[in-house]
Every structure is written in C-alpha cells, then in structure tokens.
C-alpha positions in Angstrom: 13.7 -35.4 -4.0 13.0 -35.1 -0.4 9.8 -33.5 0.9 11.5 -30.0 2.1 12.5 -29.6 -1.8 8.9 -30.9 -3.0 7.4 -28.7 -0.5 9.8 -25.6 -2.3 8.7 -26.7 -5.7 5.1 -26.4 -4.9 6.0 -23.0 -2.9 7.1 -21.5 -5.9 4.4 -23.0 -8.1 1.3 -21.7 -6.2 3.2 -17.9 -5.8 3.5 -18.1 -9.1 -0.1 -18.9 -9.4 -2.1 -16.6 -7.2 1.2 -13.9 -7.0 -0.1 -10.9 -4.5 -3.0 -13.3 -3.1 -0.4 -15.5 -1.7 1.9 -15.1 1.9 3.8 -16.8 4.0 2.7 -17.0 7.4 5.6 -18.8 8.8 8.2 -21.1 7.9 6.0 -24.1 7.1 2.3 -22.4 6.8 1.3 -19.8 4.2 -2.2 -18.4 2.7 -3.8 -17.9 0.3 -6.6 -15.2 -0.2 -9.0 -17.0 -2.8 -11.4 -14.4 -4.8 -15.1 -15.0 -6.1 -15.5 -12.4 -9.5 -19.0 -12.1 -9.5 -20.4 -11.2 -13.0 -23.6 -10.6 -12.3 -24.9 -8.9 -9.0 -27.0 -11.1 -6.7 -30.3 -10.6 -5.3 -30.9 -11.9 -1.4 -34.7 -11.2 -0.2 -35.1 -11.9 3.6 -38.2 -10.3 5.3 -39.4 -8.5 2.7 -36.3 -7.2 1.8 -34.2 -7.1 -0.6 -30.3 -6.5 -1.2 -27.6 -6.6 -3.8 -24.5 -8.2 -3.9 -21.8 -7.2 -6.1 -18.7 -8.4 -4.1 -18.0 -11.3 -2.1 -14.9 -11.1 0.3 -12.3 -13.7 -0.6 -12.1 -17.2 1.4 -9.0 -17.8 3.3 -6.8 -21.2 2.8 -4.0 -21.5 5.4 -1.7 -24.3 4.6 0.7 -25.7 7.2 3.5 -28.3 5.9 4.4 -30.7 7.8 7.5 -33.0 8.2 5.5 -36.5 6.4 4.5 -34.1 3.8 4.3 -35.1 0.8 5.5 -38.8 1.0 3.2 -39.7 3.7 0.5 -37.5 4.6 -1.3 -34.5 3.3 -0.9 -31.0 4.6 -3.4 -29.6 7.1 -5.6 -26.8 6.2 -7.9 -24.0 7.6 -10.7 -22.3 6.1 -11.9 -19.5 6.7 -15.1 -16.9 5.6 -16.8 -14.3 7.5 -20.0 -15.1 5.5 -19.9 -18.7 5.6 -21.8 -20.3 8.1 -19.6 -23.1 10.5 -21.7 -26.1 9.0 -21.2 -25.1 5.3 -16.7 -24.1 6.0 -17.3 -27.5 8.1 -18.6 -29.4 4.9 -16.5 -27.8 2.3 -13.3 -29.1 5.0 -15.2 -32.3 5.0 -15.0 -32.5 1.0 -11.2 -31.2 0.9 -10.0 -34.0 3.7 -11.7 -36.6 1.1 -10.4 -35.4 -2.1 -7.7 -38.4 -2.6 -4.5 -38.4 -1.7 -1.2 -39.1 -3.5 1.6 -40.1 -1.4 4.3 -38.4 -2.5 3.3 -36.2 -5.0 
C-alpha cells in the first residue's frame, strides 16, 4: 500500500471512531475534538474559595499528514486547551513526540 491509501485507511478508521467529534480541516490535516466525561464533580479551592466543576471543555488534536507519512516519519500534531497551561500542553506534546514510532504502520 502506498502511504496516501494507509493515510485513507486510518481516515476512515478514526471517523468511524470519534464520528461527529472528528473534521477535516484540509486535504492532509483533520481534528479531532477529544471529550473528558466527568463522573463526579470536582472541587477547586483558591483563596478561600471554592468552585465546582462539572464539565471540562474538550482538548483539540489537529493532525497534519504528511508526504513520508507513514513509511518514514510520524504525522505532526497540535494541541490545544483553553484551560491547560503552555507548560503542561508543552509536556503532554513532549510525551506524544516520544511515544515510539513504527515506520510504516
């Protein structure tokens, strides 16, 4: 297979997956809006204060293939999450870029 008909094949897998939660931005980049259900409320103090969280926006995962992708190189990626800071989106990037790669798969 070459990499444009891998690159459909996982297309089709991860719509098929996340349905409504997943759009294509382009030809070669689409995202995918990633939920947190939270089953039980959360309390956050903070000068004396308290507040409850019951939902937590989703996380954004932009995808963008790329022409070496999958038989060389992996796909590049941008996070995003209003109420992440820049250090924790920068670490959790960190941890994705170092999850192992498998050329061409």
């Amino acid at each position: 297979m070459t990499n444009s008909e891998k690159q459909l094949d996982e297309i089709f897998a991860l719509q098929s997956i996340f349905d409504k939660k997943f759009r294509f931005v382009n030809n070669d980049q689409y995202e995918i809006s990633i939920e947190f259900n939270l089953n039980t409320p959360i309390a956050i103090q903070f000068n004396n204060q308290t507040a409850i969280i019951q939902y937590l926006p989703p996380l954004t995962l932009i995808i963008h293939y790329h022409d070496e992708y999958p038989s060389n190189y992996p796909p590049s990626f941008i996070l995003s999450c209003f109420y992440f800071s820049k250090i924790n989106l920068q670490k959790l990037c960190q941890k994705l870029d170092n999850y192992p790669f498998h050329q061409g798969e």
